[in-house]
N, C-alpha and C positions, 0 to 999 in steps of 0.2 A: 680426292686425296683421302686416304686415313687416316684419321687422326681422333680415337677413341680414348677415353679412361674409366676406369671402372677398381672397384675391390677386387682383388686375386684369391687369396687367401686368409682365412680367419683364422686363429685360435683363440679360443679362451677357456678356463677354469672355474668349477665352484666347488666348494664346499656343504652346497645345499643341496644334496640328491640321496635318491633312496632306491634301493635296487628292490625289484618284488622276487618272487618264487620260481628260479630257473629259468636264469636270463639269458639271453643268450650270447654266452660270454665262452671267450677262453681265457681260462684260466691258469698263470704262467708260474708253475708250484715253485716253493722256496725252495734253495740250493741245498746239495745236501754234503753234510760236516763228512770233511775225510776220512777223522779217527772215528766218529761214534757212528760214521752210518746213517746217522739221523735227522733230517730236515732239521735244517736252522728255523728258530725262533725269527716269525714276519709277523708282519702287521694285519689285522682285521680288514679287510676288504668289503664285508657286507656281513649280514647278518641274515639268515636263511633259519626262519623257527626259533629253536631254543640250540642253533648251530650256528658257530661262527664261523667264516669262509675266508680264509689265511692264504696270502700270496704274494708274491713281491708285487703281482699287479694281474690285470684280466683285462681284457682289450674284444675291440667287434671292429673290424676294416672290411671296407667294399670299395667299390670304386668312386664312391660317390660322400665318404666320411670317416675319416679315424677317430672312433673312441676309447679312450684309455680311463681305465681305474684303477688308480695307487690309494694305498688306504690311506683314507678319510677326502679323498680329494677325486674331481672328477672331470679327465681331459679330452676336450674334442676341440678336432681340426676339420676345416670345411671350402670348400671353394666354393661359393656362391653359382657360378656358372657353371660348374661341372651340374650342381643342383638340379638349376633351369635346365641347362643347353643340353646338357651330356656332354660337353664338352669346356677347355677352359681359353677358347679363342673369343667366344661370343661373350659380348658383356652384358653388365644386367645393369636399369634400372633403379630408382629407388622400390618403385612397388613391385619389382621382383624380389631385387635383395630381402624386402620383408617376407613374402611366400618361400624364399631358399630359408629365413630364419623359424617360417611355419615347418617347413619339410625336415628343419632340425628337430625340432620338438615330437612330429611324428616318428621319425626313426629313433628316437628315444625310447620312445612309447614301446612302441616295435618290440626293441630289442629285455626291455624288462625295467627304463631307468626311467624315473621322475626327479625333474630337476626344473629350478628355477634358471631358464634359460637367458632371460631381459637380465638378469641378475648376474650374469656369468663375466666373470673378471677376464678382459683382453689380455691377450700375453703375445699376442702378435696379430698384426695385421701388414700383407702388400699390399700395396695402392700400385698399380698401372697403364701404361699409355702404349699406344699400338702407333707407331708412325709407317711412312710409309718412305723408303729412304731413296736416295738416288745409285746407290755405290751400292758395291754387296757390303756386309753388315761387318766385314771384319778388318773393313780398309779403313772403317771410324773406331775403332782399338787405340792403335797408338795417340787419337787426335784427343780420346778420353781420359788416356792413363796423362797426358800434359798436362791436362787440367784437375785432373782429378784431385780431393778435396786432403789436404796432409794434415789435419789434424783428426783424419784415423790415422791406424797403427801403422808402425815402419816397415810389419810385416808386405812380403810381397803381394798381389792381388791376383786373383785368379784369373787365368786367361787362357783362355781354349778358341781355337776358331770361332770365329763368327762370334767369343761371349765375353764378357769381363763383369767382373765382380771385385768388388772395394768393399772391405767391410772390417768393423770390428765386433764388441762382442753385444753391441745394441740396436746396431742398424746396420744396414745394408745397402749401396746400390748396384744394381743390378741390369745390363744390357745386353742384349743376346738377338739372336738372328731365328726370330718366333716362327717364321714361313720353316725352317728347314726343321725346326723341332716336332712341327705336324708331320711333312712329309717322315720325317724318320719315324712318327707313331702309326704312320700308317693312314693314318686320317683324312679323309675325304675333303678336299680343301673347295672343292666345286661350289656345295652350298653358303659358303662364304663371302664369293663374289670375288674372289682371288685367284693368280693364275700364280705357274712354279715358277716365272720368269721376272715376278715379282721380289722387291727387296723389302720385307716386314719387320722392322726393329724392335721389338719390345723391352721398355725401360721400367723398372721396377725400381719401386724405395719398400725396403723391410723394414717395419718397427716391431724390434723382438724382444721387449719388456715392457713389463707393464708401465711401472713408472716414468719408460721413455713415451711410451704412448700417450701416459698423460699430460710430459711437460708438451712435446711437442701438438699433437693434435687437440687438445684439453676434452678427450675422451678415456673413458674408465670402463665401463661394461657393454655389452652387446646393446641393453636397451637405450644407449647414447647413440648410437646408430640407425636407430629405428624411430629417428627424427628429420623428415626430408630438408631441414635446412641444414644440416649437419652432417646428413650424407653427401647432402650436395657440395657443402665445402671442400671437401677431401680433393678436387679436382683444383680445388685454388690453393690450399693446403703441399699439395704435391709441387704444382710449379714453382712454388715458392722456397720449400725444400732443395728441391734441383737447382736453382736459379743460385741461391749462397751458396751450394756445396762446387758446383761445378761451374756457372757461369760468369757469377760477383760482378755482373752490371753497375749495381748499386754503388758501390766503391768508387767507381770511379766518378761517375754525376756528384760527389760529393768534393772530387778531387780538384779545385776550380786555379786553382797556382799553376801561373808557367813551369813546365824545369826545361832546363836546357838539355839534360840527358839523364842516361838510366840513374846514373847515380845518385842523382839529388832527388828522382821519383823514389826510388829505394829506402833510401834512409829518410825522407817525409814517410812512408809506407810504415815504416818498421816504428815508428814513435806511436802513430793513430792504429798501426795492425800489427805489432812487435810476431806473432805468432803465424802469421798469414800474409807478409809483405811479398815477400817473392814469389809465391802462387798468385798473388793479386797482382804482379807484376808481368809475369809470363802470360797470364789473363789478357792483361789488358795489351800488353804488344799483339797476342793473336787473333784476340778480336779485332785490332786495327792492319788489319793487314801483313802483319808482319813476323815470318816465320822466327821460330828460336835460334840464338844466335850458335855457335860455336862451343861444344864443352870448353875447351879454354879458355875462351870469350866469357861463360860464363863465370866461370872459376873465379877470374878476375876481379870478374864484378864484385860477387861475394864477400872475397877478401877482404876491396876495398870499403865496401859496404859493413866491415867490424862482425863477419861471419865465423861460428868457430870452427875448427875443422873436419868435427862428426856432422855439422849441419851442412858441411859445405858438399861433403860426401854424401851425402842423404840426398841430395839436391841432384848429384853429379847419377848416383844411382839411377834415377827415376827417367835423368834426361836419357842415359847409356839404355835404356828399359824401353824408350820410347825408340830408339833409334832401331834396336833390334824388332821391335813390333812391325815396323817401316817395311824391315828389309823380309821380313818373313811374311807379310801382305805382297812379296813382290814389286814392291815401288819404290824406286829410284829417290821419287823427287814426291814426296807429299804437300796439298793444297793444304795447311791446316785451318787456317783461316775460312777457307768458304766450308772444308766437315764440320767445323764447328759453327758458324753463323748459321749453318742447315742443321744441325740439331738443334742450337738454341730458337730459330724460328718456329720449328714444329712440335718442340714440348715444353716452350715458353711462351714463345710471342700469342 
């Protein structure tokens, strides 16, 4: 069975770099003024002699790393695995991750730029797991957007065959159908030890700020990374992200009171969870076997539950959201309960 995790994607930033003599850069000239004809006034980029080099910004992209320089500031993006593998199916290691953060430093070198790279401020990092699913990947859609986590935005989530994405403007989660995004690049899937008849799921969590990455993983720069117990957390790190955002287990082992029915689970929820009672609710009915009930059914509850009417609609939205997922997967009749106890066992348990 597969069932990998690993780093996806890095970003980070410093302010600590120094560019030498004819880098190998493009450089992306300031705009220029309507009336006067004249390149607009930009910022210092580098400093070349007793000549300063002015541009909104200069950049070096391959396949293998985007670096960007805005003046005073200096930004690269990496994939680890692309690094190692040539590829970003294969995962790395901790003592690769570190050689992918040596192969940062020499393509630095490379290209003209010294920089304190242990030093470089994270502004994103994914963290991902490779499952290995029963179903093709777009029939666990609707069973995701159920659960999916409502204190992101009201905005809708993206969702393409086979992919869905929940996100606001910090974080991210991310599920998509990994087998078909090789085939569509072309990619040689042989060496892998995978066939096209297989179902490969890949679940991503983005951290895309800095400060989110700090409160959440309590890491800050690349050289916090290039600590093998802290690499290695990132895989207990992730479960446990996933496990509150989408699964909320936990809630319930805390929930030790009979109720006789939805309504008195609800409003006990809504006192101990006021913000997160009815997502903890639908949780926990479809973990226990038991599909959603009725939008009217649910409406009801709501009501009775002291819901106001934009919340109730919010609610009403998401369930209408799922159902047309349903029917656009081609399925009549959805098991939600066993897609989801099969997710939560292979990127939880």
């Amino acid at each position: 069975m597969i069932n990998r995790m690993s780093i996806d994607k890095l970003h980070f930033n410093t302010r600590d770099f120094k560019i030498g003599k004819n880098p190998k850069l493009t450089l992306v000239r300031p705009p220029i003024d309507q009336e006067t004809k004249i390149e607009k006034e930009c910022g210092i980029l580098w400093r070349d002699g007793f000549r300063f080099v002015r541009g909104k910004k200069a950049y070096y992209n391959d396949e293998r790393i985007n670096i960007t320089v805005y003046p005073g500031l200096l930004h690269v993006t990496f994939n680890p695995s692309k690094l190692i593998h040539g590829n970003n199916y294969q995962i790395v290691d901790f003592s690769q991750f570190v050689e992918s953060i040596e192969q940062v430093k020499d393509i630095l070198a490379e290209i003209g730029i010294s920089a304190d790279v242990d030093m470089g401020k994270l502004s994103r990092i994914d963290i991902c797991s490779d499952i290995e699913v029963a179903n093709p990947c777009e029939l666990y859609i609707p069973a995701l957007e159920l659960i999916s986590p409502k204190y992101m935005p009201k905005k809708d989530p993206l969702l393409l065959k086979g992919y869905y994405l929940k996100a606001n403007g910090v974080m991210e989660f991310c599920f998509y159908d990994k087998l078909k995004q090789l085939l569509h690049k072309g990619i040689d899937i042989k060496p892998f030890g995978i066939t096209a008849a297989q179902n490969i799921m890949r679940a991503e969590l983005r951290l895309k700020e800095h400060r989110k990455i700090l409160r959440t993983l309590g890491i800050g720069i690349v050289g916090d990374l290039i600590n093998e117990e802290t690499f290695n957390a990132l895989g207990e790190n992730f479960k446990d992200i996933l496990s509150d955002a989408f699964f909320r287990q936990e809630t319930f082992e805390k929930v030790t009171e009979p109720f006789d029915n939805d309504l008195d689970l609800l409003r006990h929820l809504r006192v101990s969870h006021p913000n997160r009672a009815f997502d903890f609710l639908l949780i926990h009915k479809v973990l226990n076997g038991v599909n959603p009930p009725s939008i009217d059914s649910l409406t009801e509850l709501l009501r009775a539950a002291g819901y106001s009417r934009s919340s109730i609609s919010d609610r009403m939205k998401q369930v209408m959201r799922v159902q047309s997922l349903k029917s656009k997967a081609g399925k009549s009749q959805v098991n939600y309960s066993g897609l989801i106890y099969e997710l939560k066992s292979k990127l939880i348990t």
